[in-house]
HTML snippet that shows the backbone in 3Dmol.js (N, CA, C, O; Angstrom):
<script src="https://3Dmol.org/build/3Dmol-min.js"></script>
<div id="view" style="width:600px;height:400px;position:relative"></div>
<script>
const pdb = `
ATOM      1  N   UNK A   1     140.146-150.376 155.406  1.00  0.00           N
ATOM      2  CA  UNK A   1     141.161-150.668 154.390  1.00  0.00           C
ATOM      3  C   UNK A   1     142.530-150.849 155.058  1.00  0.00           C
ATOM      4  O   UNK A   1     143.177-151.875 154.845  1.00  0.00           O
ATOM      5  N   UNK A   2     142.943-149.972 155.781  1.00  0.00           N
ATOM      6  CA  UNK A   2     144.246-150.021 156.724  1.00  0.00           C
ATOM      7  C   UNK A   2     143.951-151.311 157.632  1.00  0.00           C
ATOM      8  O   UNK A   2     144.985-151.816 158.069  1.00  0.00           O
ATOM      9  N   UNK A   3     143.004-151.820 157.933  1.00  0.00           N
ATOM     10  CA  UNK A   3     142.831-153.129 159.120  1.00  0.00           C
ATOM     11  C   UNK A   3     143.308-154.046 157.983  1.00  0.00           C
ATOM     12  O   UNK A   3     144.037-155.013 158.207  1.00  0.00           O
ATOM     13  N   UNK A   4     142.822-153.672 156.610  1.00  0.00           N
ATOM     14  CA  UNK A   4     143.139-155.343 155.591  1.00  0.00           C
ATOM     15  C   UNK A   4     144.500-155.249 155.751  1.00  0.00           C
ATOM     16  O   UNK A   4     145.122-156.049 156.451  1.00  0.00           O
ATOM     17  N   UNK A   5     145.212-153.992 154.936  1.00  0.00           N
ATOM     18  CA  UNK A   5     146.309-154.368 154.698  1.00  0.00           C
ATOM     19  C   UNK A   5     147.714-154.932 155.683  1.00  0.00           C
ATOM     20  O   UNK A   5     148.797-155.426 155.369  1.00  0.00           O
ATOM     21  N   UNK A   6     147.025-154.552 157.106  1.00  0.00           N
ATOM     22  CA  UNK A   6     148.150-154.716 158.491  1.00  0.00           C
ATOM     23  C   UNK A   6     147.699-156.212 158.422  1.00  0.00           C
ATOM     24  O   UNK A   6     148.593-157.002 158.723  1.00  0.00           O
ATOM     25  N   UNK A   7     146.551-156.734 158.102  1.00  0.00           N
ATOM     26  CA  UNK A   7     145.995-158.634 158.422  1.00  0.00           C
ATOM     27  C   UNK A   7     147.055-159.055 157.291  1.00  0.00           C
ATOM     28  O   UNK A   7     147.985-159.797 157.608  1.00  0.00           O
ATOM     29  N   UNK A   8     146.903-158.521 155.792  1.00  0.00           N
ATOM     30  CA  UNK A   8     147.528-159.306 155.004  1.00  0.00           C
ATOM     31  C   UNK A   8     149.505-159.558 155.701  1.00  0.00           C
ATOM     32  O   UNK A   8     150.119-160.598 155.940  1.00  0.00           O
ATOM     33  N   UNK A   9     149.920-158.143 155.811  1.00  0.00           N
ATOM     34  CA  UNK A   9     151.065-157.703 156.425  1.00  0.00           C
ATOM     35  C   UNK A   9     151.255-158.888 157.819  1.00  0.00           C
ATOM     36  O   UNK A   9     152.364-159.413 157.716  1.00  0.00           O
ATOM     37  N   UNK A  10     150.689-159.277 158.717  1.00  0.00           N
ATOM     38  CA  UNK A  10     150.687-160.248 159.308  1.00  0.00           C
ATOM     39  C   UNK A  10     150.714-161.496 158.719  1.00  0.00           C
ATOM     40  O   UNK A  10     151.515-162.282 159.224  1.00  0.00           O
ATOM     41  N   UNK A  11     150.146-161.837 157.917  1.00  0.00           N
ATOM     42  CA  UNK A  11     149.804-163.208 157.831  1.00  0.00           C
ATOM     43  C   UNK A  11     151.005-163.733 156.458  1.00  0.00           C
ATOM     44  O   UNK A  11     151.033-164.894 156.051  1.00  0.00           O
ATOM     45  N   UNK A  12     152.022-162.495 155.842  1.00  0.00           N
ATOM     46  CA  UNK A  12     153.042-162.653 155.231  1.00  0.00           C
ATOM     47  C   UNK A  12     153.676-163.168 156.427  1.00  0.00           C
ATOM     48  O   UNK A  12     153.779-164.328 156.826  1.00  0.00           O
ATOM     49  N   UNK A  13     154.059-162.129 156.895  1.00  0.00           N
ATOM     50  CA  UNK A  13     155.328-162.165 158.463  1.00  0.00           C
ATOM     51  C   UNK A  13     155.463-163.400 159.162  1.00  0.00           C
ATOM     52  O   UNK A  13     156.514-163.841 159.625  1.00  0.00           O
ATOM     53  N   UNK A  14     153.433-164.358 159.252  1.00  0.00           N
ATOM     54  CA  UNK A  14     153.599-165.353 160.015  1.00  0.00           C
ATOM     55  C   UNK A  14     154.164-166.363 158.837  1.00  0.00           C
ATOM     56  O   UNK A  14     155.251-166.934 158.917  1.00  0.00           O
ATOM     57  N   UNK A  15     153.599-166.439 158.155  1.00  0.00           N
ATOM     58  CA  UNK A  15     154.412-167.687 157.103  1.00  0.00           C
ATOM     59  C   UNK A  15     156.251-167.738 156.742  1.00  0.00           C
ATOM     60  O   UNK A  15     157.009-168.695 156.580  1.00  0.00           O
ATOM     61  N   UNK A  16     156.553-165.776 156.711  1.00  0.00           N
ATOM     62  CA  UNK A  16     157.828-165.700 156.354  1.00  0.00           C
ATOM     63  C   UNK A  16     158.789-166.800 157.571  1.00  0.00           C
ATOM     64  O   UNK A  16     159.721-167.562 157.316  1.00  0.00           O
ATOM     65  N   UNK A  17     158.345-166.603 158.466  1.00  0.00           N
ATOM     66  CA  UNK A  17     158.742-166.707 160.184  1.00  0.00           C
ATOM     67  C   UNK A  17     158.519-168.202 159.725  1.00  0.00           C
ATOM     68  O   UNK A  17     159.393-168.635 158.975  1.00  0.00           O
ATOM     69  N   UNK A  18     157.793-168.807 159.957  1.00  0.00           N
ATOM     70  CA  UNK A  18     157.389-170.416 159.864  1.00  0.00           C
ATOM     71  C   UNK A  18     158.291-170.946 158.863  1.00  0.00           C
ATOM     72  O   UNK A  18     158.970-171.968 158.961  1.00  0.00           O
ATOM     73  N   UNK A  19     158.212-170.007 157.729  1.00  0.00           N
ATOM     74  CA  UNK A  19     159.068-170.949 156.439  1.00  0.00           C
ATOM     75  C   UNK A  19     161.176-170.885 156.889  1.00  0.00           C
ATOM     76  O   UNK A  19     162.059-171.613 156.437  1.00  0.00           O
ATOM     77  N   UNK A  20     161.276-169.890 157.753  1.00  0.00           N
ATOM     78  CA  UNK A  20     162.538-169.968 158.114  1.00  0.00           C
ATOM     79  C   UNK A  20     162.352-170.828 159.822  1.00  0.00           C
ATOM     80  O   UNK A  20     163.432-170.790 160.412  1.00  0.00           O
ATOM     81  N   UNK A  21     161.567-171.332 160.402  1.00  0.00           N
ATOM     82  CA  UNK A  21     161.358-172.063 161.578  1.00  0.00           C
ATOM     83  C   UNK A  21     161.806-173.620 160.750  1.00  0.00           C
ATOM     84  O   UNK A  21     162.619-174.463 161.130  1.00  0.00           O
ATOM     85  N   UNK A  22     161.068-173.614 159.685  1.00  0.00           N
ATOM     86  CA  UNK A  22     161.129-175.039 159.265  1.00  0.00           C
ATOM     87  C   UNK A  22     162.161-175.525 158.476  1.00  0.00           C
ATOM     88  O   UNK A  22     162.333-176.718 158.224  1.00  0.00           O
ATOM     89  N   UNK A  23     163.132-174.227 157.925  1.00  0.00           N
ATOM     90  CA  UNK A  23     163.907-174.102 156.973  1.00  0.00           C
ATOM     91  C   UNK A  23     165.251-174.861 158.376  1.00  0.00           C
ATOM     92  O   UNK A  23     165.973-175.850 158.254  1.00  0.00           O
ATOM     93  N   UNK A  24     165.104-173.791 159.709  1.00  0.00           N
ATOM     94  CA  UNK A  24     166.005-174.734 160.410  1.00  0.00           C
ATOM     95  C   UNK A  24     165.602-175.974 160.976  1.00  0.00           C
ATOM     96  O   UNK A  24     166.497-176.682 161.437  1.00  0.00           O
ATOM     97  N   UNK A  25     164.343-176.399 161.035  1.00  0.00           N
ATOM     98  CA  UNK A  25     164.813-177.385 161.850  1.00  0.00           C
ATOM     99  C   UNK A  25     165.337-178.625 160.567  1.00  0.00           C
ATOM    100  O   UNK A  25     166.382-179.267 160.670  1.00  0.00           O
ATOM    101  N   UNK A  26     164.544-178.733 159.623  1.00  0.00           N
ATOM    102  CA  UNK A  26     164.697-179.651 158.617  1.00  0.00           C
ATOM    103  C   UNK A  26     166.446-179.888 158.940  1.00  0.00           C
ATOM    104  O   UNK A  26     166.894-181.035 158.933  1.00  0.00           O
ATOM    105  N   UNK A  27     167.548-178.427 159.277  1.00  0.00           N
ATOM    106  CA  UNK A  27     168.628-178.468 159.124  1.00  0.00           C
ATOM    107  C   UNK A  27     168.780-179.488 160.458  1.00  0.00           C
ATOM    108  O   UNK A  27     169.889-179.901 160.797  1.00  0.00           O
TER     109      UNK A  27
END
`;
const viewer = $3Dmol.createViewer("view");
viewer.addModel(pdb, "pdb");
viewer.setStyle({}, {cartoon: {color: "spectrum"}});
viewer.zoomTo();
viewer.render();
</script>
């Protein structure tokens, strides 16, 4: 149960990260 919730916890973090990667370059 603790392995799901650290995968879900990752796979927020990687999108959060990507959506502000793309947020600059678009800039």
């Amino acid at each position: 149960m603790s392995n799901m919730v650290l995968h879900n916890y990752y796979r927020s973090s990687t999108s959060y990260r990507v959506r502000i990667a793309l947020e600059m370059k678009g800039r």
